[in-house]
N, C-alpha and C positions, 0 to 999 in steps of 0.2 A: 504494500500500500504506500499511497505516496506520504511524505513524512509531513506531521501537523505542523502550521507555520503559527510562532506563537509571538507575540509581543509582549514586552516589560512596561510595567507603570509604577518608576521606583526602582533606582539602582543605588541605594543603600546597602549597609550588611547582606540582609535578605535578600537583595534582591542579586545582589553578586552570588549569590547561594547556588537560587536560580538559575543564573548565567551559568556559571557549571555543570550543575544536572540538567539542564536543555541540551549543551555540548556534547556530554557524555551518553546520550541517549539517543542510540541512533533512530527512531521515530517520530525524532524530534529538531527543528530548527528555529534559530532566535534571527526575526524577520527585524525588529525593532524596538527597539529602547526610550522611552519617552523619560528625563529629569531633567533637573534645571543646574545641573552640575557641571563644572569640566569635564571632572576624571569621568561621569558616566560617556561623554561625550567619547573617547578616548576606550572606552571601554564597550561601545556602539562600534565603533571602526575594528578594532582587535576582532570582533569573532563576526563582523560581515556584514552587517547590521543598519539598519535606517538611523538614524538621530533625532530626536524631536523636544523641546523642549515640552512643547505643549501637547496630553496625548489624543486630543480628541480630534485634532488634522491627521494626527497617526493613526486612527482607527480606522476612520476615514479614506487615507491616500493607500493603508497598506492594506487594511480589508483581514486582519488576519484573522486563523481558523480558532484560537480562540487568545485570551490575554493576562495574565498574571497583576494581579494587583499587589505591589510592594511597599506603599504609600503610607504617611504617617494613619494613625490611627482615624483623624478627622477629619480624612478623605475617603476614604473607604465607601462610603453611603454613593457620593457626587462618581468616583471612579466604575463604581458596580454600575449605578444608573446609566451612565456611558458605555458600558457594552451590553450588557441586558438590552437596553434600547436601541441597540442595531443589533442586537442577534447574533450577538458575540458569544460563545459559551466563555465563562469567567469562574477562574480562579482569586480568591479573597484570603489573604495573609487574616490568621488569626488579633484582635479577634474583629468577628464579622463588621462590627461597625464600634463606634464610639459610645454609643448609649442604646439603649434596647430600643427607644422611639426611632434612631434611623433603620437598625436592624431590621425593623418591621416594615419598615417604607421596602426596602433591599428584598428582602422575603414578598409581600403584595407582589410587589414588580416583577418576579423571578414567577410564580404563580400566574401571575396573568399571563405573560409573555408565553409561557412555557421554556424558557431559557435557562437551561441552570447555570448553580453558582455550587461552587465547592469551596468549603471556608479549610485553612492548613492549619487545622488541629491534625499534626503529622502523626501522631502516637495511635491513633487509629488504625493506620497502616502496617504496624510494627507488629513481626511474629509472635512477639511475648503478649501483647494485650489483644490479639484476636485468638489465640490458643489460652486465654487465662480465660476470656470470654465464652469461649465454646466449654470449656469445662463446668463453667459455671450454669449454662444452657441446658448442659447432658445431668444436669444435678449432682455432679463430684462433688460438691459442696455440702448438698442439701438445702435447708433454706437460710437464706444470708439473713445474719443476726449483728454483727459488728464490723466495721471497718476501721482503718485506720493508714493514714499515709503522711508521709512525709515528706519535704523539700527544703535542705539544710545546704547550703555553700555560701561561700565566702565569694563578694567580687572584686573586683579589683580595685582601687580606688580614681583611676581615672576614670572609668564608667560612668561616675559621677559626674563629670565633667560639662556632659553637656545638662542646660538648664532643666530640660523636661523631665529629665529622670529625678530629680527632685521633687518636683512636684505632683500633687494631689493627679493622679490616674498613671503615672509614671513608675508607679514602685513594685514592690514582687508578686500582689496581689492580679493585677492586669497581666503584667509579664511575664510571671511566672506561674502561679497558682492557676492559670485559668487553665492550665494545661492540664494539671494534675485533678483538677474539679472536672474538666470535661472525659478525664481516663475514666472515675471514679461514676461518674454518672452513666459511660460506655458499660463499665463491667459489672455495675450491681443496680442500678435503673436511675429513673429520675429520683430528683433530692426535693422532700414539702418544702423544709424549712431550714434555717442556719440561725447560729448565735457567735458569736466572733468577739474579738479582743485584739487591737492592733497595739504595737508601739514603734513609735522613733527612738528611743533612749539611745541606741549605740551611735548614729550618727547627726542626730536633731534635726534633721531634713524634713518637710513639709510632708513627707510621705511615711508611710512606716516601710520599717525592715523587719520587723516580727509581727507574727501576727497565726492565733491560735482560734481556730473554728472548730463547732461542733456542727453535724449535719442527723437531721432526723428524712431519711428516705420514705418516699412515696408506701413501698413495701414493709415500713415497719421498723429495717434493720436502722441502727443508730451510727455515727460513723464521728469521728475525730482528724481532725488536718493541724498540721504543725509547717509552721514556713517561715525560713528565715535565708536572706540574704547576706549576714555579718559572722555563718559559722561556717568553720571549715568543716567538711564529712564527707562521706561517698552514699551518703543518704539522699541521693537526686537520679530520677528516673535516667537523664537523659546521657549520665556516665554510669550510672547501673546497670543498664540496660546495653550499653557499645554501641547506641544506634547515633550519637550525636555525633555531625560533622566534626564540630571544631574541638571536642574536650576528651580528655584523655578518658579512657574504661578503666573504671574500677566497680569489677562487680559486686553487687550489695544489693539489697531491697529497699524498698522506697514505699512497698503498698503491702499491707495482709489483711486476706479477707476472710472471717471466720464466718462458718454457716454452722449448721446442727451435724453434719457427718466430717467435718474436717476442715483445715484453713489452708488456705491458699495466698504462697508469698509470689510476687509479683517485682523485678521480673525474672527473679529464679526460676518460677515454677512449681517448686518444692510444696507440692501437696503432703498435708501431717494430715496424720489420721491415726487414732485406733483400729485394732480388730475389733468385725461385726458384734456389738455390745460391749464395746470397752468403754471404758472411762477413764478419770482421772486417777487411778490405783493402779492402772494399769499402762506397759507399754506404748510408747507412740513412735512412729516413724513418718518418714519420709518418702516420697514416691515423685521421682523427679519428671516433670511431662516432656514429651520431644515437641521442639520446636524447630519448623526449618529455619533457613540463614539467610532471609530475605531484608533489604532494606528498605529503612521506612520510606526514606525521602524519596528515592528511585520507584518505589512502587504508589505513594501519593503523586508523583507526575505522571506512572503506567494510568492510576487510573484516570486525570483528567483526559491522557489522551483517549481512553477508551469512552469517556464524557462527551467528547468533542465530534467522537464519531459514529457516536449512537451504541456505543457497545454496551454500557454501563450507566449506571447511577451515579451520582455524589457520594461518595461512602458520610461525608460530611455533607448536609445541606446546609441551607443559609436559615432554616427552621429550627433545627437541631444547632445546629450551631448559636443562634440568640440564645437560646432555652441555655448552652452555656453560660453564654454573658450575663444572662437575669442573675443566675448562681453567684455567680465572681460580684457581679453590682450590689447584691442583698449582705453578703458576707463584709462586703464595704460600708455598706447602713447599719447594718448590726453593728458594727465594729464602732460606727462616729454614733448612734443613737443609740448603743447598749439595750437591745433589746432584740427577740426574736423575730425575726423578717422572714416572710411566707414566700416564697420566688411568686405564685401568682400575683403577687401584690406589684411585684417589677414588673411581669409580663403584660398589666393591668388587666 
């Protein structure tokens, strides 16, 4: 088949990410680049590329088969609208929009149009958490009673550096947490409600760097998050798991999820369990699950291309995906209004 021709919106971090996995994939070509930078400029020319400062003459002049959105957080809404509205199939950098109100404009529009959108919650994609998933499906588990996860590292200090990361929507709750909220909501269901506790204490930034949530799930089970940007550990999915471009592996758990026949650690796999009618007097082991050696990032671009060409679904839509952001938003209101926050109440 002939290979999807894809355009950039947003050649930041991410988006240079991108530029690599389009290159590396032979199904795949990077037609053009739209930011208002030099070096994207320079980096449009390096792999063959259109240039555009602005992307909606690019959408326009290049027509492509579908487009990546890399863009700050508070474009997201205006960039999705722009290929949804020419029949673009679109790709949406996590998370979907800036607040649930655009989210939902972003969703209507995907809905009416029939056009989809795939939001890059990547961890979906990833062997360990669609094999913890299907476990949890086949009832290895039994029925889910308690969760609990974590996301512990240490960042650098120039991170800091630029302004936004300072500030209120910038900190590890949006950045970080929403990932580990959306893994959590994948592998044991939707969450009613959250109670949460943030602090700045380690660096006095307008943002917090800690910050401890309690989650009460749709199903009943009750579930605990711990998250912190100021500690150093190997308690973070994304070197736990080896599936992270840029950070070294160091294998560890980040997620366990106990049910009534046994718990399951995430992303080891490592099912515990008694023998049938054990307890706690009794023996318990381990049963480690196989998992192929697929990556995530390579297989979230397999599947927009298979989006773009009728093969496939969104494994992430722009529906499921808000339903994450209402999560991450409530645990931000709980946390500044001390009190328990319904996600209905975000999704209104």
């Amino acid at each position: 088949m002939p290979q999807v021709r894809i355009a950039l919106m947003g050649a930041g971090w991410i988006g240079r990410e991108h530029v690599g996995l389009i290159a590396r994939n032979p199904d795949t070509c990077l037609v053009a680049i739209a930011d208002v930078s030099a070096e994207a400029e320079d980096l449009a020319a390096a792999h063959g590329a259109a240039f555009y400062v602005d992307y909606e003459p690019m959408l326009d002049e290049v027509g492509p088969d579908g487009a990546i959105v890399a863009l700050p957080n508070t474009l997201h809404l205006e960039a999705g609208l722009a290929c949804v509205g020419r029949g673009i199939p679109v790709f949406v950098e996590k998370p979907v929009a800036d607040t649930v109100a655009s989210a939902l404009v972003l969703v209507e529009a995907a809905d009416v149009s029939g056009v989809p959108v795939l939001v890059g919650h990547h961890r979906r994609h990833s062997p360990d958490m669609q094999e913890a998933r299907r476990a949890i499906l086949r009832g290895d588990l039994g029925e889910i009673v308690a969760v609990s996860g974590l996301c512990l590292v240490r960042k650098h200090e120039s991170y800091f550096e630029a302004d936004w990361r300072r500030r209120q929507g910038g900190g590890p709750l949006l950045i970080n947490a929403i990932h580990d909220i959306d893994c959590l909501r994948f592998l044991c269901g939707d969450i009613e409600s959250v109670q949460a506790i943030a602090s700045s204490a380690v660096r006095g930034h307008e943002v917090e760097d800690t910050a401890a949530v309690i989650m009460r799930f749709e199903n009943g089970a009750l579930g605990t998050f711990l998250l912190s940007d100021a500690v150093p550990s190997p308690y973070f999915w994304d070197t736990a798991s080896g599936q992270a471009l840029y950070f070294p592996s160091l294998p560890e758990d980040s997620y366990v999820i106990g049910g009534r026949n046994g718990t399951l650690a995430v992303p080891s796999l490592d099912l515990w369990a008694h023998a049938p009618g054990g307890d706690w007097r009794d023996e318990i082991a381990a049963t480690r699950l196989a998992v192929e050696s697929s990556r995530c990032y390579e297989s979230q671009l397999a599947n927009f291309v298979a989006v773009i060409r009728g093969e496939q679904d969104p494994v992430v839509t722009a529906r499921d995906a808000t339903t994450t952001l209402a999560v991450t938003l409530a645990v931000e209101r709980a946390a500044a209004e001390g009190r328990s926050v319904r996600v209905a109440e975000m999704l209104g």
